[in-house]
N, C-alpha and C positions, 0 to 999 in steps of 0.2 A: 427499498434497500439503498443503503449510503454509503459508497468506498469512498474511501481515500487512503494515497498512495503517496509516503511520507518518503521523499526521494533526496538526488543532491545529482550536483553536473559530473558530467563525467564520468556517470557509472553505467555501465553495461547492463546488470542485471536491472538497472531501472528500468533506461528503457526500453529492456524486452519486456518488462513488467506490463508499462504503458502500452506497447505495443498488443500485448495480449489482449490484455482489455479490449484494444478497438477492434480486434480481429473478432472477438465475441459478441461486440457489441454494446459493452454495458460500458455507462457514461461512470468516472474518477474525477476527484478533484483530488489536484495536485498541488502537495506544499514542499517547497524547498527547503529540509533542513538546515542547509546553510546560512538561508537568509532569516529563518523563522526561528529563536532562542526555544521559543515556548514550547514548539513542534520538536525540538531536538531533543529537551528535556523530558518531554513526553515520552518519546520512543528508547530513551534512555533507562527511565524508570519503569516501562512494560521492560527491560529485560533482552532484547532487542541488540545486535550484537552486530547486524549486517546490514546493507541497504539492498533494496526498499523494505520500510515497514508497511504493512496493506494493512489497514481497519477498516472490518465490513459491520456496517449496523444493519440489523434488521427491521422488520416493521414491529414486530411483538417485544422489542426490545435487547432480545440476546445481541451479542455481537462474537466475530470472530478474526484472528489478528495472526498474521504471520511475517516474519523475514527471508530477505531471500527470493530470487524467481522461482515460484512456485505454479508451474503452469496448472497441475493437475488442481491445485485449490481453486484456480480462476477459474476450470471447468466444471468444478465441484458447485459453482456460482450459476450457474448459467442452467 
C-alpha cells in the first residue's frame, strides 16, 4: 500500500492528517501543494475542495482517495 498526503503549511487538518498516520503507523509521503503545480492540479481535477487530499494505492491496483481529516478512513487502513 502507497499513501500520499497532498497537503500545504499552515493547515490544521493536515497535520492532524500526518499526525494520524504516525500514531497508526503506517509510513505517507508528503507533497506540498504549494510548492508542487503538478500535485495542485491533480488534486484539483480529482474534484477535491479541502486540504488534505489522501491517495491510498493498493497492491492489486484499486485505489482510494479522500479530503479533509478523515480519521475513521486512516483506521479503515490499518
Amino acid at each position: 500500500m502507497s499513501i500520499t498526503v497532498y497537503s500545504k503549511p499552515a493547515c490544521n487538518q493536515c497535520d492532524a492528517t500526518k499526525r494520524a498516520f504516525d500514531r497508526v503507523g503506517l509510513e505517507i509521503s508528503v507533497i506540498d501543494m504549494t510548492q508542487d503545480l503538478e500535485a495542485f492540479e491533480k488534486v484539483k481535477a480529482a474534484g477535491a475542495q479541502a486540504a488534505p487530499f489522501v491517495e491510498v494505492s493498493f497492491e492489486d491496483g484499486s485505489t482510494k482517495s479522500w479530503a479533509g481529516f478523515q480519521p475513521e478512513e486512516i483506521l479503515a487502513l490499518v
